[in-house]
C-alpha positions as CSV (number, residue, x, y, z in Angstrom):
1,X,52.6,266.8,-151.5
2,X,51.3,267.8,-155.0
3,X,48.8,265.2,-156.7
4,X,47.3,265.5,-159.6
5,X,43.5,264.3,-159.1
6,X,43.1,263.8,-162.6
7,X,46.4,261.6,-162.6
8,X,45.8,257.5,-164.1
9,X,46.4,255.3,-161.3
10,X,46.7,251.6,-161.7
11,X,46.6,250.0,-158.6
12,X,45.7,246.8,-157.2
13,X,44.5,247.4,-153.4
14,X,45.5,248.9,-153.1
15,X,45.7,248.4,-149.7
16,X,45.3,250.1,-149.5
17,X,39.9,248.9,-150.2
18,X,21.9,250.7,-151.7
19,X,20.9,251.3,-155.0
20,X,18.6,254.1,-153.3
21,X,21.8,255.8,-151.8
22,X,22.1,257.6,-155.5
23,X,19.2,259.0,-154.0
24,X,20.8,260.4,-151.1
25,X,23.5,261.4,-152.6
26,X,21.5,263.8,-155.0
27,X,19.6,265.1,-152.6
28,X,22.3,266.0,-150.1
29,X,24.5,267.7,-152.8
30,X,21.4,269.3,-155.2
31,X,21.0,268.8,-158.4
32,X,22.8,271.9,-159.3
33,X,25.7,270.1,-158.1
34,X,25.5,266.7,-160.7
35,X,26.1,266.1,-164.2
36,X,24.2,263.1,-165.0
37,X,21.0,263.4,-161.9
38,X,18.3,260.6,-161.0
39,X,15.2,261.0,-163.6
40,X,12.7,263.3,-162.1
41,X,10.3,260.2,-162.0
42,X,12.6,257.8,-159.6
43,X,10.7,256.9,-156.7
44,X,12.8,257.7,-153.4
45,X,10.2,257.3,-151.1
46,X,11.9,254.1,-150.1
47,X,15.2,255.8,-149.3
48,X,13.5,258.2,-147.3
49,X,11.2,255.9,-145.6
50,X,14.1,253.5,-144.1
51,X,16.0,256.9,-142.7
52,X,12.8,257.4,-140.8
53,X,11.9,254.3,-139.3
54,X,16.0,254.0,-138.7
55,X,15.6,257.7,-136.5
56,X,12.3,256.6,-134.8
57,X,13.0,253.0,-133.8
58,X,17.0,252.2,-134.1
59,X,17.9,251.0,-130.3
60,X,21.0,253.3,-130.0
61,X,19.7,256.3,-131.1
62,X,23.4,258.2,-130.6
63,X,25.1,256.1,-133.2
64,X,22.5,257.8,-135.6
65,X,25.4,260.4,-137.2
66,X,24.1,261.9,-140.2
67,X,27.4,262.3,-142.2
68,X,28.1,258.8,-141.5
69,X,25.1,257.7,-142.8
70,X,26.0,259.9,-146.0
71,X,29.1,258.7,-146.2
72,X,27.8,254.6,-146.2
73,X,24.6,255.5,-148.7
74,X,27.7,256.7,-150.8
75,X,29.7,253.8,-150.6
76,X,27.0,251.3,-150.8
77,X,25.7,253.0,-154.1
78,X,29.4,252.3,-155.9
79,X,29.9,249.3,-154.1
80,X,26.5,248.0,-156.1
81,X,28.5,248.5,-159.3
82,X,30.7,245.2,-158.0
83,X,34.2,246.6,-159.2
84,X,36.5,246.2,-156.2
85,X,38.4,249.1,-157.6
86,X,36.1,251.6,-157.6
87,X,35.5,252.9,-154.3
88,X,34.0,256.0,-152.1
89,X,37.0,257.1,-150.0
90,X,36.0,259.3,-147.1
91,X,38.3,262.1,-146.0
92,X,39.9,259.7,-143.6
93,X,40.5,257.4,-146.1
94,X,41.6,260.0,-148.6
95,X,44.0,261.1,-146.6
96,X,45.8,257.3,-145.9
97,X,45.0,256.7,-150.0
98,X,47.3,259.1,-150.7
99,X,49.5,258.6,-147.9
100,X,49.8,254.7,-149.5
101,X,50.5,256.1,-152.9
102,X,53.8,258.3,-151.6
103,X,55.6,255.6,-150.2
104,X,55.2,255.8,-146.2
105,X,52.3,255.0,-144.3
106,X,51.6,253.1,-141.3
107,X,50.9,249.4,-141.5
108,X,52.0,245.8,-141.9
109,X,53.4,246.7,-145.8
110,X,51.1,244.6,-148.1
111,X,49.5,244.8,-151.6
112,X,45.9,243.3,-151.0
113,X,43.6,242.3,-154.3
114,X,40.7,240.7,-154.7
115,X,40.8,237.4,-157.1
116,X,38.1,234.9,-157.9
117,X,36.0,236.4,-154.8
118,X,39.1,236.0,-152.3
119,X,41.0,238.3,-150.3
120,X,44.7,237.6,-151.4
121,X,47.5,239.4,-150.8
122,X,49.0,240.0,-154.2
123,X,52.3,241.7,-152.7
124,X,54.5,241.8,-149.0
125,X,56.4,244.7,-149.6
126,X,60.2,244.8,-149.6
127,X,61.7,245.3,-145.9
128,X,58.1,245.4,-144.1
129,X,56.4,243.6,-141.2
130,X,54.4,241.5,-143.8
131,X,57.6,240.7,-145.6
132,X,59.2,239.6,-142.4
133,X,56.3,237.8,-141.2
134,X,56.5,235.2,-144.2
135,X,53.5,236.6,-146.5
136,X,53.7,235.8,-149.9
137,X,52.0,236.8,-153.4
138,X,49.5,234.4,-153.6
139,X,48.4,234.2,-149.3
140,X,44.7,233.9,-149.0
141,X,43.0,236.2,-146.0
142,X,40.5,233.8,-144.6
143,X,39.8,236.2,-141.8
144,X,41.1,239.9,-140.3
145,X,41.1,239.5,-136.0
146,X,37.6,238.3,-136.0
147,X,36.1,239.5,-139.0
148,X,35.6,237.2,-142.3
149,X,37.1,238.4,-145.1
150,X,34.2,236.9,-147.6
151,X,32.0,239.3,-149.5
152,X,34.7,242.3,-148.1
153,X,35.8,244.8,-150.0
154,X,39.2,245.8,-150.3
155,X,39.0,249.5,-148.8
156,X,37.2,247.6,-145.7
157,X,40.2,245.1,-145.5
158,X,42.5,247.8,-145.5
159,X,40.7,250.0,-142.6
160,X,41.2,246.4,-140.6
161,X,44.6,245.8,-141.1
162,X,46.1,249.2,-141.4
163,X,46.9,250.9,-138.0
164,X,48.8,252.5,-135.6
165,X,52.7,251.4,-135.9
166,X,53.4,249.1,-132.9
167,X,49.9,247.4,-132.4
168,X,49.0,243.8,-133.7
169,X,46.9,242.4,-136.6
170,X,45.9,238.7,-136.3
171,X,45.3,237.5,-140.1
172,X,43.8,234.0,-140.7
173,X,46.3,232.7,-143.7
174,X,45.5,229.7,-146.1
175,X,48.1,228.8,-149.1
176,X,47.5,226.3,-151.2
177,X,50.9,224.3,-150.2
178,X,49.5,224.0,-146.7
179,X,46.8,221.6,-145.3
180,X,45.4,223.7,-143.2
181,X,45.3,227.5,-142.4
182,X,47.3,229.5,-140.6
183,X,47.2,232.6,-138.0
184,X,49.9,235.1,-138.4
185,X,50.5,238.0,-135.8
186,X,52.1,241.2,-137.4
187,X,53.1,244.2,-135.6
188,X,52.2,247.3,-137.7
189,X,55.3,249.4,-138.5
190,X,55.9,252.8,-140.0
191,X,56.2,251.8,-143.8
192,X,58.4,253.3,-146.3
193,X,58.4,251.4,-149.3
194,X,61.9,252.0,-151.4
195,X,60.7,252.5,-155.8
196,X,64.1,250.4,-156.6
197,X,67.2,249.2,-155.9
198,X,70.1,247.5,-158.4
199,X,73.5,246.1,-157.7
200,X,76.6,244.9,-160.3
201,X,76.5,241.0,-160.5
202,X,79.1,239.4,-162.2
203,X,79.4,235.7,-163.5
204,X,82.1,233.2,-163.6
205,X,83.0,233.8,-166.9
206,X,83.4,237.2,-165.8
207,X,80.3,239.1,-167.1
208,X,78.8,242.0,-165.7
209,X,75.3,242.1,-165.4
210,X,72.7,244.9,-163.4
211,X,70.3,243.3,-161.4
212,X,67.9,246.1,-161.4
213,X,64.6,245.7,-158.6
214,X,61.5,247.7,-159.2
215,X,59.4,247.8,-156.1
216,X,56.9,249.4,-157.2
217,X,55.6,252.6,-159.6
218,X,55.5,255.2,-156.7
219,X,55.3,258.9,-157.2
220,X,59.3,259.2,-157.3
221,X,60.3,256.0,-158.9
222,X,60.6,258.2,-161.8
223,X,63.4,260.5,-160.3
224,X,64.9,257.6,-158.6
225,X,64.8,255.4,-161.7
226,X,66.8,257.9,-163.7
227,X,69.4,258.3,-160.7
228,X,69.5,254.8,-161.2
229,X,69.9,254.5,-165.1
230,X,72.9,256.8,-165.3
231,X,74.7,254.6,-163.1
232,X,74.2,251.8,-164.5
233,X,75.1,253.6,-167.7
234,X,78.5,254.4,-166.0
235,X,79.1,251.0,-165.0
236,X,80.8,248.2,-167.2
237,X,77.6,246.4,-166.9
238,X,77.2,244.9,-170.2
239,X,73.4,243.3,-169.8
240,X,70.4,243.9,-167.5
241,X,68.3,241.2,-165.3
242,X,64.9,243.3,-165.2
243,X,62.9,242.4,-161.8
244,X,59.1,243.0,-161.5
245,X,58.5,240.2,-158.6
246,X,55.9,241.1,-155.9
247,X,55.8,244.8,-157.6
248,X,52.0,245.4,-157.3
249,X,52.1,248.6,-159.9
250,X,51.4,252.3,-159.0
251,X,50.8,254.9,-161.9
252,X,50.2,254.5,-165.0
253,X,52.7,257.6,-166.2
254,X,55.3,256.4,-164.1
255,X,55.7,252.7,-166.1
256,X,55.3,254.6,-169.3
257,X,58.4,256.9,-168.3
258,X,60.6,254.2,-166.6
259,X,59.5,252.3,-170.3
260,X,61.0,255.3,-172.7
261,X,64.8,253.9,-171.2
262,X,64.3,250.6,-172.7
263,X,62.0,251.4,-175.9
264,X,62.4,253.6,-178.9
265,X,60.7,256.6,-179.1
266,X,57.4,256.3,-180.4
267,X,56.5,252.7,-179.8
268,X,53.5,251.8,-178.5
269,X,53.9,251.1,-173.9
270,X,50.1,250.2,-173.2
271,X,46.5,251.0,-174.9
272,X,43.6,252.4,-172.7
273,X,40.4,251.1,-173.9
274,X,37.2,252.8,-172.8
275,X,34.6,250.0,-173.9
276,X,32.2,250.9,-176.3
277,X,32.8,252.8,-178.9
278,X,34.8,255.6,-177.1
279,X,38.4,255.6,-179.2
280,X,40.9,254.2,-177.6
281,X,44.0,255.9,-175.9
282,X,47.5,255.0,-177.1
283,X,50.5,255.2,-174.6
284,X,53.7,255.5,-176.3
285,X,57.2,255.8,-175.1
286,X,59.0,259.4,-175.1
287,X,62.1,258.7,-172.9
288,X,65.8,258.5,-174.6
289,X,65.8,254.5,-175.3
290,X,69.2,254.9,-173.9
291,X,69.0,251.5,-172.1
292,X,68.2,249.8,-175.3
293,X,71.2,248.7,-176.1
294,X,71.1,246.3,-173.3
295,X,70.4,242.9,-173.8
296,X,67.6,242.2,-171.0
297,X,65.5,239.5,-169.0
298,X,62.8,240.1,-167.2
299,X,61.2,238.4,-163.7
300,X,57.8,238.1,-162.4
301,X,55.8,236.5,-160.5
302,X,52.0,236.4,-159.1
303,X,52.7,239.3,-157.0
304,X,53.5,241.1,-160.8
305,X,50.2,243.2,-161.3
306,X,49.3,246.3,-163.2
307,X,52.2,248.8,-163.9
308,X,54.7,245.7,-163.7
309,X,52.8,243.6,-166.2
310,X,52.2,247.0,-168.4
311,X,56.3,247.4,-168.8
312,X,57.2,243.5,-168.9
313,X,54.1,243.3,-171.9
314,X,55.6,246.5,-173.5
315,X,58.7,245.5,-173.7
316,X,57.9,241.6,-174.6
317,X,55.5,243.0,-177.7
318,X,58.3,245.4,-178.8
319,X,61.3,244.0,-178.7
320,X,60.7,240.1,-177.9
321,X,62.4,240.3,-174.4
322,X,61.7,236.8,-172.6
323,X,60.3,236.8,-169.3
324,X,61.1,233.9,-166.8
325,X,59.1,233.7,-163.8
326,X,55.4,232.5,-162.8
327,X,51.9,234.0,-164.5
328,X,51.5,237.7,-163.0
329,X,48.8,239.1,-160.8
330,X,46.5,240.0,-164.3
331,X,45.2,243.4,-163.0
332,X,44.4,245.5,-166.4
333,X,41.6,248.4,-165.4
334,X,42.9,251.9,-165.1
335,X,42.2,254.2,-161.9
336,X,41.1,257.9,-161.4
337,X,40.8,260.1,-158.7
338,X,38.2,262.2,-158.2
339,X,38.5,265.0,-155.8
340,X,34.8,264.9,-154.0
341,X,33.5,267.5,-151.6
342,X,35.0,267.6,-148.0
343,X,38.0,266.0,-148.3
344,X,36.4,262.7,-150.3
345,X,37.4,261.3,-153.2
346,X,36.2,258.7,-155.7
347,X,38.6,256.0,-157.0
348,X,36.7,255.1,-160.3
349,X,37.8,252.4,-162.7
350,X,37.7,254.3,-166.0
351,X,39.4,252.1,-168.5
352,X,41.3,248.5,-169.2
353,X,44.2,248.5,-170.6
354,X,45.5,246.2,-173.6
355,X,49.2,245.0,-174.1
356,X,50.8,246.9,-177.4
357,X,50.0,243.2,-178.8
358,X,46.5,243.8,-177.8
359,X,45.8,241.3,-175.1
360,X,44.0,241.8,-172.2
361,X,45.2,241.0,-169.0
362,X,41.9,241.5,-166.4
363,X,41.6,238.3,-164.2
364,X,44.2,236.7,-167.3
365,X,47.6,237.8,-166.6
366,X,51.1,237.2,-168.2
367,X,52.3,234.2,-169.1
368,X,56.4,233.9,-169.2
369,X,58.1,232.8,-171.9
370,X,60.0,230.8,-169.4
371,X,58.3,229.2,-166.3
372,X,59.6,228.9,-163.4
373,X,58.2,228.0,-159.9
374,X,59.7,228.4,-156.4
375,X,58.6,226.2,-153.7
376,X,58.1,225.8,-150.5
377,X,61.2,224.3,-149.8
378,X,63.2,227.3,-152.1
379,X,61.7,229.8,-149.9
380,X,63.0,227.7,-146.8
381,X,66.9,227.5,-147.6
382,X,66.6,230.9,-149.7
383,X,67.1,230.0,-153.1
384,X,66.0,231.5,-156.1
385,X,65.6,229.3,-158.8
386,X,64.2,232.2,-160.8
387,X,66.9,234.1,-160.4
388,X,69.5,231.9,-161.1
389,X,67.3,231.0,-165.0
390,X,67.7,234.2,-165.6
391,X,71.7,234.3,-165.2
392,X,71.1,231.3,-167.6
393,X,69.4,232.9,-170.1
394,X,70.9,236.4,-170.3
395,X,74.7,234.8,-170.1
396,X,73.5,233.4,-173.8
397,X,72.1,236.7,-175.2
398,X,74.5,238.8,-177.2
């Protein structure tokens, strides 16, 4: 697989996550090796002093592996920074991170965030265990088999629940239409996550509509988008029903591309703002704008988070589309990765990103134009209330 280290990811995991160990990690690499090193005056003495005591007196001596002990100096330093989205992947977890990002890993198929201090999960994905076991956007994850989720990060929730397809996760479940919580048993599955899907709807009055699905802004939703566009191009379908429910983002490029179908050239997708007083980064659209002739609705929901709030806000600032639905996930900081020695990476939060309107969405989210909840009891007999507004709506659109 080809991946571009340097490539803008905007995810929300994705599943997908000591002060002194700044220390360690310039020592271990050399100074040579760092842009920005510790001042020659920083005091390590401490660092240095807990390694020892740890090899003289530690009770299991043969748990004492040094590259381990790297590895967690690493992760503790960026873990001190507080961003659940920036985290020290080891080559293990390098390797599932980018396995997660293509589409098909191995797992229960879930978008996990964290919101307020919670665990949630912000998305089942479509067709997987999680789906199937009755996950929703929303789920608190009170506890992983015997481990409480509190004070976790995200890259330590995914080690717990990822695994080998055809073993078993326990997850402790609390949502907020329940008294009490819940423990749901999942059997991990070989996950392949489709980018879309669409199908010709037509309405009593005879109207042809395209119900177009985004699951999410993998690394071929792109190529699978334009399949996707054509067709609908070549069909008599005279409006569009956008859908962005439970899709928990992906990259940044990919929205911006799927984006250039519905905007004109030129107009402004998302702004990257780098905080002080670094200038900011415009995104605009360069597709063809060949679905904007389309009148369109748009759908989300809480499980709605980064690349699917950066299309529905594009296309809400530029062209006044109305989204139905419920307040979206509100995850608005921009990814890299960072190719580290030895098969490690560094997934560094290096931006936020502002609507074309300039809003900010961190911890905020989208609010719909149009809101609509689904219950308990919609879920149960399988109705979609949202849905069926949005045949309301886009039946009066001309």
């Amino acid at each position: 697989m080809t991946f571009s280290i340097r490539k803008k990811i905007i995810l929300v995991f994705l599943f997908f996550v000591i002060i002194a160990s700044s220390s360690a990690f310039g020592f271990y690499f050399g100074k040579s090796q760092c842009k920005i090193c510790p001042p020659e005056d920083i005091d390590l003495s401490l660092f240095w002093e807990t390694w020892k005591k740890l090899e003289e007196k530690f009770v299991s001596p043969e748990k004492l592996d040094v590259q381990k002990m790297i590895y967690g100096a690493i992760s503790g330093m960026v873990k001190s920074l507080e961003d659940p989205y920036t985290t020290f992947l080891n080559p293990e977890d390098s390797k599932k991170f980018l396995e997660d990002v293509t589409g098909q890993f191995e797992g229960v198929g879930m978008e996990i965030g964290i919101r307020k201090g919670q665990l949630q999960v912000i998305a089942p994905l479509e067709g997987t265990p999680a789906q199937r076991a009755g996950l929703r956007s929303g789920d608190k994850i009170i506890k992983i088999e015997d481990t409480l989720t509190v004070d976790i990060t995200i890259d330590e929730a995914v080690n717990l629940i990822r695994g080998t397809k055809g073993t078993e996760v326990t997850l402790m479940i609390f949502r907020e239409e329940w008294q009490n919580t819940k423990e749901i048993k999942i059997v991990r599955a070989v996950i392949e996550v489709p980018s879309l899907k669409w199908e010709l709807k037509e309405t009593p009055e005879g109207e042809k509509i395209a119900y177009l699905k985004l699951y999410q802004f993998s690394e071929k939703a792109s190529s699978d988008f334009t399949r996707t566009a054509i067709e609908i191009l070549n069909s008599p379908a005279e409006k569009i029903i956008l859908d962005l429910r439970n899709n928990p983002g992906g990259y940044l490029e990919v929205a911006r591309d799927i984006s250039g179908w519905f905007l004109e050239r030129g107009q402004t997708v998302a702004i990257e703002d780098f905080g002080q007083e670094t200038e900011q980064n415009i995104y605009k659209a360069k597709g063809n704008a060949r679905l904007l002739q389309y009148p369109i609705v748009i759908l989300i929901n809480q499980g709605s988070a980064s690349g699917s709030e950066i299309l529905a806000a594009a296309l809400r600032d530029n062209r006044g589309i109305k989204i139905i639905g419920e307040k979206s996930f509100g995850k608005g900081s921009v990814q890299e990765l960072e190719k580290l020695k030895e098969g490690s990476s560094l997934k560094i939060t290096v931006a936020r990103w502002l609507t074309p309107s300039g809003e900010l969405i961190t911890d905020i989210g989208l609010e719909p134009d149009i809101k609509v909840e689904m219950t308990e009891e919609d879920y149960t007999a399988e109705r979609d209330p949202q849905f069926d507004k949005a045949i309301e709506v886009i039946k009066e659109m001309r």
